[in-house]
ROKEPA-390928 format. One record per residue (C-alpha): x, y, z. Coordinates in steps of 0.1 Angstrom, whole numbers, plus 5000, padded with zeros to 4 digits. Layout:
% residues N
XYZ
...
//
This chain:
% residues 237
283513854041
287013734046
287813374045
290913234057
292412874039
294912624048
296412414020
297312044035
299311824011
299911474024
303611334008
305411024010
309011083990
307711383969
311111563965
310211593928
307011813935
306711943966
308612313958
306912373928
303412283942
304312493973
305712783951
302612773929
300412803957
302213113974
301813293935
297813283943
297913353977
301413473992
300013374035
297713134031
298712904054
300512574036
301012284062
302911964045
302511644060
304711374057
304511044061
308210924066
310011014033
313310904025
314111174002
314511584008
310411574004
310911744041
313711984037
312212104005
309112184020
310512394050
312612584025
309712704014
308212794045
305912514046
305012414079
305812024080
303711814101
305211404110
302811204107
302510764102
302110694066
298410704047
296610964030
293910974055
295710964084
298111244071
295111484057
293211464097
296811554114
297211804087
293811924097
294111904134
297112154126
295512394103
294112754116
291912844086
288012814082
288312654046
290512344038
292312224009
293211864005
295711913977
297511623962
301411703961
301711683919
298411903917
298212283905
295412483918
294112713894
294913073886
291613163901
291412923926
291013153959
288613373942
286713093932
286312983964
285513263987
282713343965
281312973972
282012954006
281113354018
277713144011
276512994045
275212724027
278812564011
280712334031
282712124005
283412083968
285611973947
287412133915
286611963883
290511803868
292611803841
295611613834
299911773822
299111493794
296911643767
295411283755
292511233742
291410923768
292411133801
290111453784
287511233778
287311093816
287711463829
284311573811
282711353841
284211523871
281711813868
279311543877
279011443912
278611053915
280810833938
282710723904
283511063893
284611293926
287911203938
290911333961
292911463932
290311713922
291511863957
288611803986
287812203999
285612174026
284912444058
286712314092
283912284109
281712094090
285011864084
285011814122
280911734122
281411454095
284711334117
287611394087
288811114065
288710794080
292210654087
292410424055
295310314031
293010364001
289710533993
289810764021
288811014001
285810843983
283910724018
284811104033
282711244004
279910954004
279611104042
279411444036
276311374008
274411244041
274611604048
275011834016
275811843985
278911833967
280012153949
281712133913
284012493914
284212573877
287612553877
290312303867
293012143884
296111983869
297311663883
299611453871
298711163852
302711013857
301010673865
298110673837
301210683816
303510403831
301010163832
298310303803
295310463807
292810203797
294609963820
294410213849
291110293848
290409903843
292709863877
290810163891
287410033885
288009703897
289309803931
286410013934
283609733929
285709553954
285709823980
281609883974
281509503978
282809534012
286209434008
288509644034
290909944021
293909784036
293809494015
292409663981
295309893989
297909563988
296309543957
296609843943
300409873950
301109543930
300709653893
302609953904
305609753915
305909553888
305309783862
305910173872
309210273881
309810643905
306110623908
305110713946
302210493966
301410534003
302210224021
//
């Protein structure tokens, strides 16, 4: 069975990534379909992706927002939510048209791996295998088939933890695959800001968003520690 992909990266003033994550994705899979969508970069995040033959999509600023116009645009069966500093695997494709030639796949997630070999990030990758709402997130790159992205209604169109309430909605339905593969994302802002802070940062804004508190706001807060202590580190508005 052939399956046919589209790779959607959402960016806001990626200029640093964007070519290599677009060139490492036409290594695996030279016409897979790669659609970039920006949401109002002030740096050459747009030229750089059309040099590569990326096909750029405008979109307003937010992750969710940006992944459903990137998906509204996309011809193939399978989707790939893929951060813009995220590597796919060598045998990403493979991987995945052996999951999803099974009727019975409709989204997953890689397990992750962080371009910082410290103990504290490999220890909060063993969990990703594990599907929980505190352990599957967007930068393990969401795959999930078009049409069963277009039954659960995308990503709803949130500043922050988009990608955590579009998985809680698709485990209404299925379950979430782990693909035994790693990605590697970039763990730029674990750095600037250090881990156990992060994930202290992280877990808080969580609780808050399970609380009921909305995205908009936990995203306000989110941006601040960022601001005052991370320098060339890129947020969505």
């Amino acid at each position: 069975m052939d399956v046919t992909y589209s790779v959607i990266i959402p960016t806001y003033n990626e200029a640093a990534n964007i070519q290599k994550t677009t060139q490492h994705i036409r290594k695996l899979v030279p016409d897979t379909q790669v659609i970039v969508v920006d949401g109002g970069s002030n740096d050459a995040t747009v030229a750089l992706a059309r040099s590569e033959n990326a096909e750029v999509v405008l979109s307003r600023a937010g992750r969710g927002v940006q992944c459903n116009a990137g998906a509204r645009h996309a011809t193939g069966e399978i989707l790939l939510f893929l951060h813009a500093d995220t590597f796919l695997p060598a045998n990403a494709f493979e991987l995945l048209t052996k999951f999803f030639s099974d009727g019975k796949t409709q989204i997953g997630t890689f397990r992750l791996s962080f371009d910082e070999q410290r103990p504290l990030l490999r220890f909060y990758c063993i969990f990703t295998r594990f599907d929980s709402i505190f352990t599957r997130f967007g930068d393990q790159c969401i795959v999930v088939r078009k049409s069963f992205f277009d039954q659960i209604h995308g990503f709803p169109d949130w500043a922050l933890f988009e990608d955590v309430e579009l998985l809680r909605t698709a485990r209404r339905y299925t379950s979430i695959v782990s693909f035994p593969a790693e990605v590697i994302t970039s763990a730029r802002r674990f750095v600037k800001m250090g881990i156990i802070h992060t994930q202290l940062v992280n877990g808080v804004l969580l609780l808050l968003y399970f609380l009921g508190v909305w995205p908009s706001k936990l995203a306000r807060l989110y941006a601040i520690p960022l601001k005052q202590n991370v320098k060339n580190v890129k947020t969505y508005p």
